[in-house]
Structure formats: structure tokens, C-alpha cells
Phi, psi and omega in degrees: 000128209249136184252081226126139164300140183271191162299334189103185159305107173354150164286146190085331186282132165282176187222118177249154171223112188259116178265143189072046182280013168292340171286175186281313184268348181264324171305307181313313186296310168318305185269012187252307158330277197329319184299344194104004183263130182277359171081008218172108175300353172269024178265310167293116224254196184261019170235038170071166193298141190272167179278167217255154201266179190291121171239132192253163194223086150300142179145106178325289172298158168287141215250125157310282159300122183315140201256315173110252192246020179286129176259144211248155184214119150306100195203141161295083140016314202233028170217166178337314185298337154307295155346293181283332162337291182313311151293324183277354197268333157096002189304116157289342180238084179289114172241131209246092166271021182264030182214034170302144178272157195101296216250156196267024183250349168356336214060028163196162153223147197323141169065319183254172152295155189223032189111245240183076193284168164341331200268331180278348175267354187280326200268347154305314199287278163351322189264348196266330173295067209294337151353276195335139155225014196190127174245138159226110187260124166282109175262209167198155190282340164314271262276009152288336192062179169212144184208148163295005176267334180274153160321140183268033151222115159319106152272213168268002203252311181332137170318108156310128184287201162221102137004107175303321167158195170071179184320315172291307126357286167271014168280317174283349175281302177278009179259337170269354188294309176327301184302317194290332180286322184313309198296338194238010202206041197291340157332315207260125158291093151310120181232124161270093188305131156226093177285149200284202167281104182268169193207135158175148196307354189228004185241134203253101174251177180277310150345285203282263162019285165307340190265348174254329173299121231301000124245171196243093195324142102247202175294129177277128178098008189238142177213082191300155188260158170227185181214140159293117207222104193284150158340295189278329208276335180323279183330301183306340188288320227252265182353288179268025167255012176260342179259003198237213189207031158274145192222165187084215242215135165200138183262119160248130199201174175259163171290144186103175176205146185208135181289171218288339169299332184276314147356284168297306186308315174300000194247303183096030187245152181263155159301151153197101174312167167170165195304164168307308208280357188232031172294283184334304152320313142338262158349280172322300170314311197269007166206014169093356204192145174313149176208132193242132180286158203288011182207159198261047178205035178338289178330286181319314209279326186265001178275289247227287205089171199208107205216120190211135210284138214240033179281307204265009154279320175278328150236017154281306189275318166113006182281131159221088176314131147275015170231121176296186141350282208266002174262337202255292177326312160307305186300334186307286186320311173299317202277315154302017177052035201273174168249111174224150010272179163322109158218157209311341187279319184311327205280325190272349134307319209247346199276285179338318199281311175306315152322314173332294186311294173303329174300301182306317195285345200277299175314348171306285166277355193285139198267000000 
């Protein structure tokens, strides 16, 4: 593995460039591209498996993760020097993982803003490379928001919310940086991932984090329906927009849909209501330290809920999740040793724990 720009690429050989491969999951793409996998048995053409193209693994840090045959390039994210990466490298292909849930370039961090994400310097950069020929963004399915007034399945055509601050924030910021780039770059093909919640056993996400605290806060009266997104269909989902030719907008999720009470129970955690203004607090009371919920629209999300319609992953992008919904929480569970489903010793485990929990909160808030 080579540390630093190269020469480029062989003539003819494509150049993918995975920006924020220090996530787990931007690494996993990286090595996987590098490999030759086309994300699709229609990836192989009648003239045998293609040569697999040169991958650069962007990213200030160093990758946690085996990058495989991925060339690793150290380069600062939010300054110039991506650009010039990007041009001398000769890269045609951009996959923009720097808003990967998790990962610490995400655009937020609990209770604050963390800027500006990352992603606006990528699709800058991008527009400065006449190389480029193709962006792809891991977006998130937050930039819908959520109210009891929108449909209840979402399409990509649907009424954007407008983002308050958090992760979702910074999403609608890099989907309009995407739009702005279409307009002025019409050379380039554009693809916009908008991923459900992804969860996996081996991935520390905002979801799955909520979903291990010993109850899982919601709203009283409420059991919002969600939809789920396993670890590998992400990657795979990635995979074939980087090697494939869909453009414009695509919702990705596993199939099926299930509420945030099955959710936990499969987990082997009970609900525990509570007012709006105090989930956090919550949170916090039932493990010692701040736990930031999985969506910066919490309230809403746990009111309303979020369901988004899942035709044109399958026949634009060509994704058939091997994982539902209610399969990628159960890997969840299995792989974090959590205990599901819900039975009577745990809920009299966790019924102590919970008590506490309220007890801390009431002192908390008490004036």
C-alpha cells in the first residue's frame, strides 16, 4: 500500500476515488472495488470479468480497516489539496462516504454542530477536475424529515423537510452541493444514496447504540414504524452505484418495516417513554454519559416515524437487500450479544435498572 499520489492509472484502467475511507464501511468499498467486484452478476459482461479498476482510499487518517488492494492517499478533506489529488490521479469516479453514519467526518456531533460537512468540499473539488465523471453520495434518508402530514412511504420525488441542525443538516447541505454540481457539470453523472438507519454488528452507529441502551427512550403513546439498513447491503448499495449507471435519487433500505417496540424487543430491551424534552436526559440517566438519538428531528421521528418507497433500488440501482429490516436487528443483537427476544428475566432485569434511571431523571430535572 502505497502512502501519497502516484502516477495514476494504466491507460484505460478506471480510477475510483473512495472519500472518508477511515469509516468501516468506506474501507469495506474500497477493498472491495479494488477487487474486481462488480456489485451484480450483470456486472460481467460477455467478455469475462473486467479489469478491476485502480482505487484511491482518501482519508487524513489512517483506515482501521483492511483496505486489500486499494491504494491508501493521505489528504486533507476540506482543503485544496483534494483537488489536486483528484486531477493528478487522473480519477473518474468519486464515492463520497464522508457522511457514513458513525464516522467522525458524519457532520455533527452530540448536542453540537461540527460545521460545514465535508462533502461540500468534495462536490467543490469535484467540479475543479474535468477527469470526473461520475459522484456518488451516501446520503440519508433523514433529509425527508418527518410529521404526520407527509406520506407515509416517501418517495425520491417527495417534499424535502428543512433540517434543524445535526446529521440531517448536514445532508441536505451535501445533496444541494450534488444538485449544484449537476447544473454546472453537466458532464458528470450524479448519484444520491439516501440510506435508511444502518445497524451492524460490528459497526458503533447511532441507531444500533440506542438500541443496546438497557431501555430504548421513546415518546409516551407513540411506536414509530422504521425501516433499517444492514451494514453489507449499505456497502453493496455503494458498490453498485459506483460501478453501475444510475443517476438522480435512490432510497435504500432492507425490506419490510417494523416498529421501534419490536425493535428494542428483538434487542432485549423494554421502551421507556417519556416526554419529548427529556430523551436525552433519558438516555443519559440510564448509562452515566450523554448517548446522542439517532436522528437530530428525534421528537418527530418518534412521533411520526419514517417509511420510504423502495422501487428504484431495485430497478435502477439493481440492489436486492439480503437483509430486511427485522433480519438486520436480529444480526444486530446476535453480534453485540444483546438478548432477544424480549423475556421475563430480562424485562425484571432491566425493570430495576429502569427505576433508577427515573430516579436520576427526576433529580435532574427537579427544581
Amino acid at each position: 500500500m502505497t502512502d501519497g499520489p502516484g502516477a495514476g492509472a494504466a491507460p484505460g484502467r478506471d480510477v475510483v476515488a473512495v472519500v472518508g475511507a477511515a469509516h468501516p464501511l468506506a474501507a469495506a468499498l474500497a477493498r472491495r472495488l479494488a477487487a474486481g467486484e462488480e456489485g451484480a452478476e450483470e456486472g460481467v459482461g460477455d467478455g469475462g470479468r473486467p479489469e478491476p479498476p485502480l482505487v484511491l482510499a482518501l482519508d487524513p487518517r489512517t483506515p482501521a480497516e483492511d483496505l486489500g488492494a486499494a491504494r491508501q492517499v493521505r489528504v486533507d478533506l476540506r482543503g485544496p489539496s483534494l483537488a489536486r489529488v483528484l486531477a493528478a490521479e487522473g480519477v473518474r469516479v468519486v464515492v463520497d462516504g464522508t457522511l457514513l453514519p458513525g464516522g467522525p467526518l458524519a457532520g455533527a456531533r452530540p448536542g453540537r454542530d461540527a460545521g460545514p460537512p465535508a462533502s461540500l468540499d468534495v462536490a467543490s473539488a469535484v467540479q475543479r477536475c474535468p477527469a470526473v465523471r461520475r459522484l456518488v453520495l451516501a446520503s440519508s434518508t433523514g433529509v425527508y424529515g418527518a410529521s404526520p402530514r407527509a406520506p407515509s412511504v416517501r418517495t425520491e420525488g417527495s417534499e424535502l423537510a428543512t433540517p434543524t441542525g445535526g446529521a440531517e443538516r448536514a445532508a441536505a447541505e451535501a445533496e444541494a452541493a450534488v444538485r449544484a454540481l449537476a447544473r454546472r457539470r453537466e458532464d458528470v453523472a450524479t448519484l444520491v444514496l439516501r440510506l435508511a438507519e444502518v445497524v451492524g454488528p460490528g459497526l458503533r452507529t447511532p441507531l444500533g447504540d440506542w438500541l443496546e441502551l438497557p431501555a430504548v427512550p421513546c415518546l409516551w403513546g407513540h411506536d414509530p414504524r422504521l425501516q433499517v439498513l444492514h451494514a453489507d447491503d449499505a456497502v453493496a448499495a455503494l458498490l453498485l452505484a459506483a460501478r453501475g449507471r444510475a443517476e438522480g435519487v435512490v432510497n435504500v433500505a432492507g425490506d419490510g418495516v417494523l416498529a421501534l417496540s419490536q425493535a428494542a424487543a428483538l434487542c432485549g430491551r423494554p421502551l421507556l417513554p417519556v416526554p419529548a424534552a427529556a430523551l436525552g436526559a433519558s438516555a443519559r440517566a440510564l448509562v452515566g454519559r450523554a448517548v446522542a438519538a439517532p436522528w437530530g428531528d428525534a421528537d418527530r421521528v418518534l412521533r411520526s416515524g419514517r417509511v420510504v418507497d423502495l422501487r428504484r433500488m431495485r430497478e435502477e440501482l439493481g440492489l436486492e437487500p439480503r437483509w430486511s429490516s427485522r433480519a438486520a436487528v436480529e444480526d444486530l443483537a446476535r453480534g453485540r450479544g444483546l438478548v432477544g427476544p424480549l423475556s421475563p428475566d430480562v424485562r425484571r432485569a432491566v425493570a430495576g435498572t429502569a427505576a433508577g434511571a427515573w430516579q436520576r431523571l427526576r433529580d435532574l430535572v427537579a427544581p
